[in-house]
C-alpha positions in Angstrom: -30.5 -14.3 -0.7 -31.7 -14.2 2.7 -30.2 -13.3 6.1 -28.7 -10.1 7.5 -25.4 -8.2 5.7 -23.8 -12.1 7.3 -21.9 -13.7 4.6 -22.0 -16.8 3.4 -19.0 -18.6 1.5 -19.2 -19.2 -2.6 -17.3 -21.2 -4.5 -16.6 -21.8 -7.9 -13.0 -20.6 -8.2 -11.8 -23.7 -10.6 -14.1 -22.8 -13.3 -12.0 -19.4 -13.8 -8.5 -21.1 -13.5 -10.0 -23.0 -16.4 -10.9 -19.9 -18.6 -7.8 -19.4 -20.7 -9.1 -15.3 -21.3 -9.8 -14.8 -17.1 -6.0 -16.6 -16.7 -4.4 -14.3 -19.2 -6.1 -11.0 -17.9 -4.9 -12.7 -14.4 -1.1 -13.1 -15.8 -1.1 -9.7 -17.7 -2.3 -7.7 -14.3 0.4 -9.3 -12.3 3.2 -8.7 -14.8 2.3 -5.4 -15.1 1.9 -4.4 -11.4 5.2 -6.4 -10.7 6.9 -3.5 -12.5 4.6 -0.6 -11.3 5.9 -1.9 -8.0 9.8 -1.3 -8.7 8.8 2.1 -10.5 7.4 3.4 -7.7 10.5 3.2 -5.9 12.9 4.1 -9.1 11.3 6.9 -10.5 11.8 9.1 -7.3 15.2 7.5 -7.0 16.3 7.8 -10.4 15.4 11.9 -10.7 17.1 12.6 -7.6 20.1 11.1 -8.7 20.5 13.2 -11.8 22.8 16.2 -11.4 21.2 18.9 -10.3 18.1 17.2 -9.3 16.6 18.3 -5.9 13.0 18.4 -4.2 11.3 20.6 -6.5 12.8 18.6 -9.9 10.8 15.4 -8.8 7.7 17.0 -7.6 7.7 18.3 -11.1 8.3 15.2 -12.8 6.1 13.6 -10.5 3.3 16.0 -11.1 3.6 15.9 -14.8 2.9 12.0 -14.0 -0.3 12.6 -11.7 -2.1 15.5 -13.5 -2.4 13.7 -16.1 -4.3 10.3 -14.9 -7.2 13.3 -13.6 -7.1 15.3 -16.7 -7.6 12.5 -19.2 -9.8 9.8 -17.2 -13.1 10.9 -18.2 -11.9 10.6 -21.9 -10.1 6.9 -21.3 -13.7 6.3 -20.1 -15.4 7.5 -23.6 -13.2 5.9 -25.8 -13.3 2.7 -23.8 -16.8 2.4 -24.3 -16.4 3.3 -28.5 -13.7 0.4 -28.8 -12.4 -3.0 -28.0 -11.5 -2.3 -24.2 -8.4 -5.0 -24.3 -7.2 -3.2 -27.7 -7.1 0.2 -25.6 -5.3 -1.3 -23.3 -2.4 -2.7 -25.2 -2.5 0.7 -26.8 -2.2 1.9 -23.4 0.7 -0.9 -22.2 2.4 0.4 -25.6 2.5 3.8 -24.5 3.8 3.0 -20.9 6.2 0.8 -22.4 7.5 3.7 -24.1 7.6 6.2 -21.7 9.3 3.9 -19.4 11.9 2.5 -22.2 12.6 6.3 -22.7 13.1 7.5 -18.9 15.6 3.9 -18.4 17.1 4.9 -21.5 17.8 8.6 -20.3 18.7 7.5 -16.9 21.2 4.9 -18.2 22.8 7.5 -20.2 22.9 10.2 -17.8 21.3 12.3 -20.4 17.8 13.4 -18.9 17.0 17.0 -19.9 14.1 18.0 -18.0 11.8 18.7 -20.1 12.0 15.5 -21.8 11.3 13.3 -18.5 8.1 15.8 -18.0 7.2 14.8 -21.1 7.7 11.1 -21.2 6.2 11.5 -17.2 3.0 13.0 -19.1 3.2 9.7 -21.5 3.1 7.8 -18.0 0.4 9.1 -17.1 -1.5 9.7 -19.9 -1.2 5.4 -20.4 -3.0 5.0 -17.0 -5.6 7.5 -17.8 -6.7 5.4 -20.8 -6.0 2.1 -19.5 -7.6 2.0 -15.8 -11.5 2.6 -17.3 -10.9 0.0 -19.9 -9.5 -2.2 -17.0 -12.6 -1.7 -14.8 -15.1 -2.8 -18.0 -13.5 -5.5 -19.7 -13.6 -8.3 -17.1 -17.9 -8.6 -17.0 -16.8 -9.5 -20.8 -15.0 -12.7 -19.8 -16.7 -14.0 -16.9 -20.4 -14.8 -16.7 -22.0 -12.5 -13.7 -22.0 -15.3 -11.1 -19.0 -15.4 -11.1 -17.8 -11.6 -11.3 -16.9 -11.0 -7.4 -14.8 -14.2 -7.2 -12.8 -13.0 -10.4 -12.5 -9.5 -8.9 -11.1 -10.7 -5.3 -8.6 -13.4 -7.5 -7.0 -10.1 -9.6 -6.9 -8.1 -6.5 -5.2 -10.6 -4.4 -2.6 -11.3 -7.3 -2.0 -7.6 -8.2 -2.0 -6.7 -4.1 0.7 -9.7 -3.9 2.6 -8.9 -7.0 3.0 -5.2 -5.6 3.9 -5.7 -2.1 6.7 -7.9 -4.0 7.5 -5.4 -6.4 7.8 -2.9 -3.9 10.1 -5.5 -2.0 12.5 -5.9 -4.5 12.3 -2.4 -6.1 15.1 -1.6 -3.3 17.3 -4.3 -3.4 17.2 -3.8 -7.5 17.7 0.2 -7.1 20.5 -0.3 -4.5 22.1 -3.1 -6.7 21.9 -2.5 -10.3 20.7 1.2 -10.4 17.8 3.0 -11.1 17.6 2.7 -14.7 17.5 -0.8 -15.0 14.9 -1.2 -12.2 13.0 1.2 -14.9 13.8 -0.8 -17.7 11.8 -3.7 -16.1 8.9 -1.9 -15.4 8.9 -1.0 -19.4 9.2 -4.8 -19.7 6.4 -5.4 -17.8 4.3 -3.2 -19.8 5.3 -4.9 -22.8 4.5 -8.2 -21.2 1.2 -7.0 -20.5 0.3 -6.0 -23.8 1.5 -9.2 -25.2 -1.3 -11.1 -23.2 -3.6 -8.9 -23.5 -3.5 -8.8 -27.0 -4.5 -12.6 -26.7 -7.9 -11.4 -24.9 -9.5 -10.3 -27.8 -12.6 -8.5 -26.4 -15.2 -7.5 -29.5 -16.6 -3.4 -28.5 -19.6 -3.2 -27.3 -22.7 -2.5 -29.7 -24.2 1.0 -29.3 -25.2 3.8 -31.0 -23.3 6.2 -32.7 -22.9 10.2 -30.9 -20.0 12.9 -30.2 -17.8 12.4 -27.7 -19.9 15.0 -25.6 -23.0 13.0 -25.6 -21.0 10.2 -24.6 -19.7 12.2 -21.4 -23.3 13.8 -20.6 -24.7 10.3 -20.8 -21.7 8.4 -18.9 -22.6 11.2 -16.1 -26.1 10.4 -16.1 -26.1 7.1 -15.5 -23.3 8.1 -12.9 -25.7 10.3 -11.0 -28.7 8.2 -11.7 -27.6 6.1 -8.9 -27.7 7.6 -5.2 -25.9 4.9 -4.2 -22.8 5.4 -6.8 -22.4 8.8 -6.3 -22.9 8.7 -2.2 -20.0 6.4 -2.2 -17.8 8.2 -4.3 -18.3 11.9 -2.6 -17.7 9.8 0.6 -14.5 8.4 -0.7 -13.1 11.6 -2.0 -13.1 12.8 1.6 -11.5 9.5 3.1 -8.9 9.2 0.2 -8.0 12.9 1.3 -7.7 12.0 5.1 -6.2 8.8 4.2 -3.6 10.0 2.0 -2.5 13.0 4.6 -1.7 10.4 6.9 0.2 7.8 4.3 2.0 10.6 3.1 2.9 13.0 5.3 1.5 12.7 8.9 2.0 8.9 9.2 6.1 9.3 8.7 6.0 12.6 10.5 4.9 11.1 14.1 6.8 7.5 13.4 9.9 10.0 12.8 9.1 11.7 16.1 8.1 9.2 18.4 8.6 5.6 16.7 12.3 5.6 16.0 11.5 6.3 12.0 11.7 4.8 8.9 11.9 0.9 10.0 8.3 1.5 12.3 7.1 3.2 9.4 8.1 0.1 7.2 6.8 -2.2 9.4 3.0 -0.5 9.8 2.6 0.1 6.0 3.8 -3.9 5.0 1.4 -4.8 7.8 -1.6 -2.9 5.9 -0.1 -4.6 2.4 -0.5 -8.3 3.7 -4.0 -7.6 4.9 -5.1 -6.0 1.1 -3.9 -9.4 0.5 -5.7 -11.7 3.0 -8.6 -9.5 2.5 -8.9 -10.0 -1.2 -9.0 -13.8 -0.8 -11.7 -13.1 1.5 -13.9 -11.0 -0.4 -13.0 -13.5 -3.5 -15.4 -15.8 -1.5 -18.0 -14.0 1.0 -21.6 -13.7 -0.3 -23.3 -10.5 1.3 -27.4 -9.7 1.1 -26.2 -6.0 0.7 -22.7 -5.5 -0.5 -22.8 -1.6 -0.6 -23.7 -1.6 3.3 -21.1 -4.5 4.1 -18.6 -2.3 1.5 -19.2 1.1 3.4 -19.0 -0.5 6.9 -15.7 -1.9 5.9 -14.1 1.9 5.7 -14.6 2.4 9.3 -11.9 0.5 10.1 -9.4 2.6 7.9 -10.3 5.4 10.9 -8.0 3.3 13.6 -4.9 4.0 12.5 -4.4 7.3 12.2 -6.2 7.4 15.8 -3.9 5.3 16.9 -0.7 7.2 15.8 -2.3 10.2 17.2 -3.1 8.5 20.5 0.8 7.3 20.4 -0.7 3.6 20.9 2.1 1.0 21.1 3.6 0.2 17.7 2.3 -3.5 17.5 -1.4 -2.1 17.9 -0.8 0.2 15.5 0.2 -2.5 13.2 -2.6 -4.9 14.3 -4.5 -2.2 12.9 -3.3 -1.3 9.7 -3.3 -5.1 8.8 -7.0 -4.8 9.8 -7.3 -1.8 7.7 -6.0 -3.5 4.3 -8.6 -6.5 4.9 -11.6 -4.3 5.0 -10.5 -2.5 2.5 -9.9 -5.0 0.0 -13.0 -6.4 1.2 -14.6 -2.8 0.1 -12.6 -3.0 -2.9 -14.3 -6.4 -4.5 -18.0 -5.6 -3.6 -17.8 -2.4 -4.4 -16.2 -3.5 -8.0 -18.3 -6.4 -8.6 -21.5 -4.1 -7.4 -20.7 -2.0 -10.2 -20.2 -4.3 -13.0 -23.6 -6.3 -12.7 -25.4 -2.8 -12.1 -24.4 -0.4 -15.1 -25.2 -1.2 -18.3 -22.0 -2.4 -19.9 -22.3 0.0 -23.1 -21.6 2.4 -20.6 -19.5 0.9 -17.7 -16.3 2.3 -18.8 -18.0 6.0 -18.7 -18.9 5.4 -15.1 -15.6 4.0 -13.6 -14.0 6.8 -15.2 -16.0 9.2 -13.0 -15.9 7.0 -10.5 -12.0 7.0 -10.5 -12.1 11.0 -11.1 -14.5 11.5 -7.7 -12.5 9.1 -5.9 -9.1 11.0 -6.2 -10.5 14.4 -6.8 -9.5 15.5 -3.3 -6.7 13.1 -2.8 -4.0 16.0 -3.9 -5.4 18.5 -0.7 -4.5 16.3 1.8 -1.0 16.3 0.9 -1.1 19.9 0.4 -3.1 20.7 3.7 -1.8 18.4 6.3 2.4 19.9 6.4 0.7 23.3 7.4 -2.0 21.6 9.0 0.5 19.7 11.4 2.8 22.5 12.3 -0.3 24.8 13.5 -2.0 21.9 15.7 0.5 19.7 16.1 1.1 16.2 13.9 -1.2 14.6 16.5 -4.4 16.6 16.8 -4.0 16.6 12.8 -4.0 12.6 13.1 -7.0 12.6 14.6 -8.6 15.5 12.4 -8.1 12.8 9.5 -9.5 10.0 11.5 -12.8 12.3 12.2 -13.0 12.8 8.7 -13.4 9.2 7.9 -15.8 8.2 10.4 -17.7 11.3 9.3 -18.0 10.7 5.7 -18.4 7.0 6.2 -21.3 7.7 8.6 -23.1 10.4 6.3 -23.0 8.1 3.5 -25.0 5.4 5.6 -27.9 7.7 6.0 -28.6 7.0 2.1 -31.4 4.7 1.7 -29.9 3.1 -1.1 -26.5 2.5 0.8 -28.3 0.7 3.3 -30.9 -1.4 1.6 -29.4 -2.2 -2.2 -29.7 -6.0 -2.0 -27.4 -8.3 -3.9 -29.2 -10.4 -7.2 -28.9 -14.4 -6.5 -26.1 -15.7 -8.5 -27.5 -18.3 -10.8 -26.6 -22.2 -10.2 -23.1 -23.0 -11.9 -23.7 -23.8 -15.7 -27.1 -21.8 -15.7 -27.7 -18.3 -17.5 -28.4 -15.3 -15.7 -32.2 -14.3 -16.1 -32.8 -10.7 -16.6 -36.1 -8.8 -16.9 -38.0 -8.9 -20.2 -37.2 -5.0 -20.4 -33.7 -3.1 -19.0 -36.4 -0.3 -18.4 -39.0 -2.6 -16.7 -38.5 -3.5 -12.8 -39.3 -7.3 -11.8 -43.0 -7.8 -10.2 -41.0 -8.1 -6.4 -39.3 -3.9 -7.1 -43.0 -3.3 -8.5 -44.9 -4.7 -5.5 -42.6 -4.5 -2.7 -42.9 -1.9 -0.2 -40.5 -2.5 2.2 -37.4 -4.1 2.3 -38.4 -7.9 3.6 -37.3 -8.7 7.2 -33.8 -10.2 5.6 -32.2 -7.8 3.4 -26.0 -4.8 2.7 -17.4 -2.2 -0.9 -16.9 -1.6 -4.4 -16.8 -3.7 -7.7 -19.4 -4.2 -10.0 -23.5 -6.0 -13.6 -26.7 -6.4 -14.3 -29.8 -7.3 -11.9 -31.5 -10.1 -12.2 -35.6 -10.6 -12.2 -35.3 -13.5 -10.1 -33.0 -12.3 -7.7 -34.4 -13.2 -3.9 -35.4 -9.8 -2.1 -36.8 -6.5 -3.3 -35.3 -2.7 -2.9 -37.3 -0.8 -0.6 -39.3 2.2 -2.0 -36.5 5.1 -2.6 -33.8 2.3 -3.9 -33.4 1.8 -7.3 -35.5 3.5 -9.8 -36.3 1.3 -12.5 -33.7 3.0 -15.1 -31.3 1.9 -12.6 -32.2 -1.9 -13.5 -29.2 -3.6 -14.8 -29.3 -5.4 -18.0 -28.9 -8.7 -18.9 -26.2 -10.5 -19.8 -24.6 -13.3 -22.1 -22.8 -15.9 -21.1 -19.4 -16.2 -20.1 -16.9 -16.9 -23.5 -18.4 -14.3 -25.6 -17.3 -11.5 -27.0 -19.8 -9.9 -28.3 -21.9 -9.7 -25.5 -22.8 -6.4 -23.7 -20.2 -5.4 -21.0 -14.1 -0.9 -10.2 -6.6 1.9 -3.5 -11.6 0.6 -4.7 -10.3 -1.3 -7.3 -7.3 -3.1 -8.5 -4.2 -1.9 -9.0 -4.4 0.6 -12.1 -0.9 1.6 -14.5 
């Protein structure tokens, strides 16, 4: 590829809608985030309307629901890479089809001991855990590696879509029918997940036998093993923390003050949800020379908002923004997904989203816990701004990686043609081995391996030649050797 991080547009979209295991992994994702979107909503209504139930009952329900998806995601991550990735995640669906049936069931019955929802909230959770690593491996198993961006910007513009509708109607169903029903649904949409999934039928991946130890030591290494993977990550942990003080606490605080409340809150945050939208299409069909520059640059723009609030900007610009905001990031999202899927090797792809998803949130719980107390010392303003700092400081200290800035995307082979690799995983092509510097022309998140005869070289200081991905099969098998970031995640 040639030219400067400038895109050009791909194509090639047909071919997938044509692939009955891409449509079914398409359908089961937007089933199954239709429903996350109405539990969002009914859980937290549904536990406040029990008697007795108060703040501190639904943090604790909530809680038992979070911990979870942190404590158990590096060990989703090892089993997904011991066995069939779509069989985990049925077994996962099952289990969130469960836990849901069982807090509709309580809810419906008015019988909801506490204890029980902590524990079917720690089912919840525990489901995402081990399905969102076997999520962010399984699709280089059914789509060939040209094509792996495209698929990831198709499932992120359905699941954004099928959320922002779930969220939608999640009200309207809450308000009309009750809590427990809009539950039940979300249980049904597990269950309708699993059901297509099971169809998918992805073969594990070959590899040596070792203790679940090795497995994490190794699934670190190859984490760490790449500046650019773990750059990114540390630099995300600090803008998930910014991001989420403002989404959760600072963001309503100063609409509440000085916006007139809920409805300007409502109106910046479906602004943001529409862009994740139009911004997935996009991404679905831009070609970048260097997607993990492109991807990084796009998480500046998360830094307006927050400014904006804290600057008291008119509401429309603060909108403009947000919808701005949820392009970028979407944008970030695909490449950074697609970036990682052709780059690790697949035996071990599971491993590596799973600390990718643990370094990602790691933080995310401080800046809820820091920005109430933060706000009422400096003021909900100042402490807008604070997060916006943050951003543009971790976005701009993760640019000063040399991999960051000069990682080049392979060329995508000509539709119908196999992916070349090098002779050897371990063995660099002659352009890594000769090149120098990073020719004249040279780049969010996704994900596969790199090919020999991809156009450009890494400049000495990028990849180190255990870094080079490995090959391939084509697209329809199996067997073959298999990233809020990434899509939507039960």
């Amino acid at each position: 590829m040639t030219g400067s991080p400038s895109s050009r547009v791909g194509s090639g979209g047909g071919a997938l809608w044509r692939d009955h295991r891409f449509v079914l992994l398409f359908g089961a994702r937007v089933v199954s985030v239709l429903g996350n979107g109405f539990a969002r909503v009914a859980l937290a209504f549904a536990v406040l309307a029990l008697p007795g139930a108060g703040p501190g009952r639904l943090s604790l329900v909530l809680g038992c629901q979070a911990v979870p998806q942190l404590l158990f995601i590096l060990i989703g991550g090892v089993i997904a890479d011991r066995m069939s990735r779509s069989r985990l995640m049925v077994l996962a669906d099952v289990l969130g089809c469960g836990a849901y049936a069982g807090l509709a069931a309580m809810v419906l019955t008015g019988r909801a001991p506490l204890l029980a929802m902590c524990l079917l909230a720690v089912a919840a959770g525990t489901a995402t855990a081990l399905f969102a690593p076997a999520m962010e491996g399984v699709l280089p198993s059914l789509v060939p590696a040209d094509r792996l961006q495209r698929a990831n910007g198709l499932l992120r513009m359905g699941t954004n879509t099928s959320l922002l509708l779930g969220l939608s109607l999640s009200g309207i169903t809450v308000a009309l029918v009750g809590a427990g029903w809009a539950l039940a649904l979300n249980a049904a949409s597990f269950a309708v997940s699993g059901l297509l999934t099971a169809r998918l039928r992805v073969a594990a991946v070959p590899r040596a036998v070792s203790s679940g130890w090795a497995d994490l030591r190794e699934g670190r290494r190859e984490f760490f093993s790449r500046q650019w993977l773990w750059v990114v990550v540390a630099q995300y942990a600090v803008v998930v923390a910014a991001l989420n003080a403002n989404a959760g606490v600072l963001g309503p605080l100063m609409s509440e003050q000085h916006f007139g409340g809920v409805r300007a809150w409502s109106v910046i945050v479906a602004a943001q949800a529409v862009g994740a939208v139009a911004g997935a299409g996009l991404a679905a069909r831009v070609r970048v020379d260097r997607p993990i520059l492109v991807a990084v640059l796009c998480t500046f723009p998360a830094a307006v908002p927050p400014a904006l609030l804290g600057l008291r900007a008119p509401l429309w610009t603060i909108a403009a923004a947000m919808f701005c905001a949820g392009i970028a990031g979407d944008v970030f999202g695909v490449l950074w997904a697609t970036a990682i899927q052709r780059r690790v090797p697949e035996e071990a792809l599971s491993r590596v989203s799973s600390y990718d998803l643990l370094g990602s949130l790691a933080l995310a719980p401080l800046g809820l816990l820091v920005a109430g107390p933060v706000a009422q010392a400096v003021g909900t303003a100042p402490a807008l701004l604070g997060c916006a700092a943050l951003v543009v400081l971790a976005t701009a200290a993760a640019l000063l990686s040399p991999q960051v800035r000069d990682l080049r995307a392979e060329a995508d082979p000509a539709p119908g043609e196999p992916p070349s690799g090098p002779a050897s995983a371990d063995v660099p092509s002659a352009d890594a081995v000769l090149a120098v510097a990073p020719p004249a022309a040279a780049p969010l998140a996704a994900t596969g391996p790199e090919d020999a005869a991809r156009t450009g070289t890494e400049s000495v200081g990028a990849e180190t030649p255990a870094e080079v991905p490995r090959a391939r099969g084509g697209a329809g098998t199996a067997e073959r050797t298999e990233n809020p970031k990434r899509s939507e995640s039960r």
